[in-house]
C-alpha positions as CSV (number, residue, x, y, z in Angstrom):
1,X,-29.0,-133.4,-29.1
2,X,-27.4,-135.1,-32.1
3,X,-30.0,-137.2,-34.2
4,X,-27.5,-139.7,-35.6
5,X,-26.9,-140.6,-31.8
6,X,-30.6,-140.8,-31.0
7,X,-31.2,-143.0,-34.4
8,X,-28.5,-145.2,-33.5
9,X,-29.4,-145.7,-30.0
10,X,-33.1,-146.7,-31.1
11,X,-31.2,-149.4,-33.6
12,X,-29.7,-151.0,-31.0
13,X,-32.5,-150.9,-28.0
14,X,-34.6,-152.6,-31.2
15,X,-31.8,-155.3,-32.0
16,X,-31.8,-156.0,-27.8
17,X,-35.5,-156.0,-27.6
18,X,-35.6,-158.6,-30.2
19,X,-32.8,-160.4,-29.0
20,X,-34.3,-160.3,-25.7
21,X,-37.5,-161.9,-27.0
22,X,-36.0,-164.6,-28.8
23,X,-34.0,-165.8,-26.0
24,X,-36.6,-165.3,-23.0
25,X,-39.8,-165.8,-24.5
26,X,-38.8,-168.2,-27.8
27,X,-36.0,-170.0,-25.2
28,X,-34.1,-169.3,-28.6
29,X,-30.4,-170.1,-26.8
30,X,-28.7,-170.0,-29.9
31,X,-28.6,-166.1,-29.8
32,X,-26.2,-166.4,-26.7
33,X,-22.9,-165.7,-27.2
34,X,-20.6,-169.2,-26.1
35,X,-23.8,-171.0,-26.0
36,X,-22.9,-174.6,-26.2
37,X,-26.0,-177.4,-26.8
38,X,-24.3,-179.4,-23.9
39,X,-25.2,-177.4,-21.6
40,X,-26.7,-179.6,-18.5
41,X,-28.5,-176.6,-16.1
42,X,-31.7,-175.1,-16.3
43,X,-32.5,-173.6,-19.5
44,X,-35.3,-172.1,-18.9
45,X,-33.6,-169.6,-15.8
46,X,-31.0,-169.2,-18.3
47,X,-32.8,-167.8,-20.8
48,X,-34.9,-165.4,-18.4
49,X,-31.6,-164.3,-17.0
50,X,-30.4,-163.5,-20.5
51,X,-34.0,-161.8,-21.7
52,X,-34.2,-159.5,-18.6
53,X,-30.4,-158.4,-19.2
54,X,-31.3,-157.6,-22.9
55,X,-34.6,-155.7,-21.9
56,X,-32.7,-153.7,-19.5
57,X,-29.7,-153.0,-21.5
58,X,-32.7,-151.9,-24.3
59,X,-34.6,-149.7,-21.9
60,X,-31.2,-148.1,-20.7
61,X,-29.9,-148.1,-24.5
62,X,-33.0,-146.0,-25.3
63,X,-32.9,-143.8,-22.1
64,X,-29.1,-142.9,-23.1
65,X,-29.0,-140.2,-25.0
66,X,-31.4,-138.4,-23.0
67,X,-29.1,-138.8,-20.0
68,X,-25.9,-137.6,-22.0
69,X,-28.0,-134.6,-23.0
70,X,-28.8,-133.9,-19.5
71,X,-26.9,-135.2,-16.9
72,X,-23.2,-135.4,-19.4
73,X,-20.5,-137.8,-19.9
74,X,-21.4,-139.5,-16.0
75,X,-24.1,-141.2,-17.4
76,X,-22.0,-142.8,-20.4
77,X,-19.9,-144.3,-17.4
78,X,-22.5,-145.5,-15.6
79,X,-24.4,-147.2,-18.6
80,X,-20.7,-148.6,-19.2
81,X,-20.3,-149.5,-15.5
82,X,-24.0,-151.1,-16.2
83,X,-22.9,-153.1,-19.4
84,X,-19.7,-154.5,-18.0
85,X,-20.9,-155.8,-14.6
86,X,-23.8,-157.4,-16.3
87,X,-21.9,-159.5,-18.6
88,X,-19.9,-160.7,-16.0
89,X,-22.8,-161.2,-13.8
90,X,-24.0,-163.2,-16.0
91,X,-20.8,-165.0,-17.5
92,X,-20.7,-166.2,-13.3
93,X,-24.7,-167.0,-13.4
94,X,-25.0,-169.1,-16.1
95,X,-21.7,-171.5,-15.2
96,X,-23.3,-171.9,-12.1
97,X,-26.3,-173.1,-13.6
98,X,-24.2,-175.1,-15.7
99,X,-22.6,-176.6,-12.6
100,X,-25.9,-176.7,-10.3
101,X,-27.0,-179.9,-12.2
């Protein structure tokens, strides 16, 4: 297993641990990406949406390069697949919140 991947990995699931703190348990909504103060939903759901995405993607960010030693390259697509449907997911979540209200 290659260290620098392992490091690197650990970087990021720290910086997504973080940001999943701030923006679930802070309700820190500035750390969202398009995040506009006119936004008329429920804030709190939006930020619990956004904080479980960013623990997950943490957790999986950490287990990856475990999986690429052991399973291969499949599980680089599926944390792709993973990271991908989520943001759209959420990019259709949160506008519905937006509109909900």
């Amino acid at each position: 297993m290659l260290w620098g991947t392992l490091v690197g990995c650990l970087f990021a699931s720290l910086f997504l641990f973080g940001s999943a703190y701030l923006i679930w348990y802070k309700k820190d909504l500035t750390f969202i990406a398009g995040y506009d103060e006119k936004f008329k939903g429920d804030k709190d759901r939006l930020a619990r949406a956004y904080g479980i995405f960013c623990l997950a993607s943490g957790i999986l960010t950490v287990l990856l390069p475990f999986a690429l030693e052991f399973i291969g390259s499949y599980a680089g697509a599926l944390f792709g697949i993973w990271i991908t449907v989520g943001v759209v997911v959420l990019a259709f979540y949160s506008q519905s919140l937006n509109k909900g209200s």
